[in-house]
N, C-alpha and C positions, 0 to 999 in steps of 0.2 A: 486529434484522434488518429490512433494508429493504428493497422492491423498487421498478420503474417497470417498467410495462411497456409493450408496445409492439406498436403493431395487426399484426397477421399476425406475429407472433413464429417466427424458425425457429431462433434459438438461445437459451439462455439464458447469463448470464455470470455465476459465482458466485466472489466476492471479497472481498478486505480492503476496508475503509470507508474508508481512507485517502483516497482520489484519488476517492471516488463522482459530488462535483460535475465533477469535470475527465471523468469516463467519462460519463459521463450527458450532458453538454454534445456531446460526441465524439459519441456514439449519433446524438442531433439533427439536429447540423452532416451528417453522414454518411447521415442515413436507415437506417441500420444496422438490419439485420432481429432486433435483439438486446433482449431485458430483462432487467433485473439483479436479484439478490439479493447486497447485501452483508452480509460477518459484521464484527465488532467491530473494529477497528484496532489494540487493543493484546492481541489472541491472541499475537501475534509472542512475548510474551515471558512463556507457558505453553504447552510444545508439548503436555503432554496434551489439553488445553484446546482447542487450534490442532486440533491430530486428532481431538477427538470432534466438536467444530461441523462442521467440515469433513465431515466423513464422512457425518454425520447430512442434510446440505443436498445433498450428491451423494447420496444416498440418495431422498430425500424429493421428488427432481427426476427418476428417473432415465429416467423415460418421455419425457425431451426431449433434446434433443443438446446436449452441455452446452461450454463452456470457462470455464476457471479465472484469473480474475488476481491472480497470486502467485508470487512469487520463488520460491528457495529456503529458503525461512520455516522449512522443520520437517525434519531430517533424511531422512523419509521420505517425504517430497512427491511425489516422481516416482513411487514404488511406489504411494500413496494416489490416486494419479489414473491411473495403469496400471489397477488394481483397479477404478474407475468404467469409464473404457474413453473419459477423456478428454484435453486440453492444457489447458497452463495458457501465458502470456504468458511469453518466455525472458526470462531474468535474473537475477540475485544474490539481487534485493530489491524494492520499490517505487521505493527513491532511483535503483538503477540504471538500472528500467525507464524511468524517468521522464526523466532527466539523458541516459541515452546509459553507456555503459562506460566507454567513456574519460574523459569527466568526473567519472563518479562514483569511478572511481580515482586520477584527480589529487585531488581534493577528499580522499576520504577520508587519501591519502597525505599531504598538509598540514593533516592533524589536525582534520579536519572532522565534528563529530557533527552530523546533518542531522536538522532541524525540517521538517513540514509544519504547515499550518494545524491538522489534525483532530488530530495529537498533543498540539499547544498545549493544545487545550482540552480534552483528556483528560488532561494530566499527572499529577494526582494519583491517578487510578486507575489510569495503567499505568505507571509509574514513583514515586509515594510510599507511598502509605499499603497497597496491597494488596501489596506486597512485603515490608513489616515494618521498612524498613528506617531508622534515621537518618537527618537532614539530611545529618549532616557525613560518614556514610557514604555518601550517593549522591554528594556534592560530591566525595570523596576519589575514585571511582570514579571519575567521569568525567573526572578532572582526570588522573589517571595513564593515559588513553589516549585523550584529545581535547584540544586548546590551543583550541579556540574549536566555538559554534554556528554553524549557517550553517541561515539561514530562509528558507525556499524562497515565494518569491514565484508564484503562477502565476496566468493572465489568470482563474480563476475564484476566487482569494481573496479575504476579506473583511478586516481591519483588525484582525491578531492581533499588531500591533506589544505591544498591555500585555500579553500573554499569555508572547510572549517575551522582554521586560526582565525580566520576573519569574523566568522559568525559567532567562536570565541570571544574573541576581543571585542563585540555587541553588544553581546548581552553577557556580559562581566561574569561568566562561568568557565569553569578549568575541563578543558579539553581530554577527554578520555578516550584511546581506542579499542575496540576489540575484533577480533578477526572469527568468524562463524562460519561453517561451510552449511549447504542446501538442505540436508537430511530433515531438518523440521517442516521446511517449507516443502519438499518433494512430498513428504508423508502425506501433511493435510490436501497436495492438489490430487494423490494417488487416490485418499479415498474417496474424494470430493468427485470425483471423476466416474470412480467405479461406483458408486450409488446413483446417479447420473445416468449411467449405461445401464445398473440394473431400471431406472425407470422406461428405459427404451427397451429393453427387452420382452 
């Protein structure tokens, strides 16, 4: 768990680690009166796991007015943050909030499994060895419902090109890139933020 914080703090933003460099850059550019604490990136795929960090962190915070950036990550998301007495950034996912809906629905509907940087370099713990599973079974997986990777480029990535030929050449899907700047994801934190501040007002 990470944080940054930030002088005269009047919210805090507690999140998946996924997009930390791209939110924290946003915070900057913005002056945003916000500090962050992120949890792990590959919670997404233990919700027990996703609901106890979760909880324990809106918990351990609750003396500040808080928001959440997080999709729809855990069946019970919205009630887990009704029960804090916060919001979280609207959306499916991270891809979606990030992409916009309508492209992350074109994409996915052309069999699009989406890469970020910070998964790259987590692969083997949240998609190999902590799941149990075979090579040939997570290859078999992903091939029965994705025809390709698609690796998201964004203005704060660093050079995870070896990171994804590799996880290419795993799971027997052809490599796609696309390069995206912040405009979608600045939006939803702008108004995620300003509805936020109007509750403190």
């Amino acid at each position: 768990m990470t944080s940054s914080p930030v002088k005269d703090t009047r919210l805090l933003l507690i999140g998946c680690g996924i997009l930390q460099q791209e939110i924290r850059y946003l915070i900057a550019k913005n002056s945003w009166p916000v500090s962050t604490v992120f949890l792990p990136s590959g919670l997404h795929t233990d919700f027990g796991k996703l609901h106890v960090t979760l909880e324990k962190s809106l918990e351990s915070h609750a003396s500040l007015p808080r928001i959440v950036f997080y999709g729809a990550c855990h069946p019970l998301m919205d009630s887990i943050l009704a029960m804090a007495g916060t919001l979280r950034t609207p959306g499916q996912n991270c891809v979606d909030i990030y992409l916009g809906h309508d492209r992350f629905c074109r994409e996915l509907e052309g069999g699009a499994f989406f890469l970020f940087e910070e998964w790259a370099q987590q692969w083997d713990s949240i998609i190999g060895g902590e799941q149990g599973l075979a090579a040939a079974v997570i290859r078999d997986i992903f091939r029965s419902a994705h025809t390709h990777l698609l690796a998201i480029r964004t203005p704060c990535s660093g050079d995870y090109s070896a990171q994804a030929e590799d996880i290419s050449r795993r799971t027997a899907l052809e490599l796609r890139w696309i390069d995206t700047g912040l405009e979608q994801l600045e939006l939803v934190l702008a108004t995620t933020i300003n509805n936020a501040m109007k509750g403190l007002s």
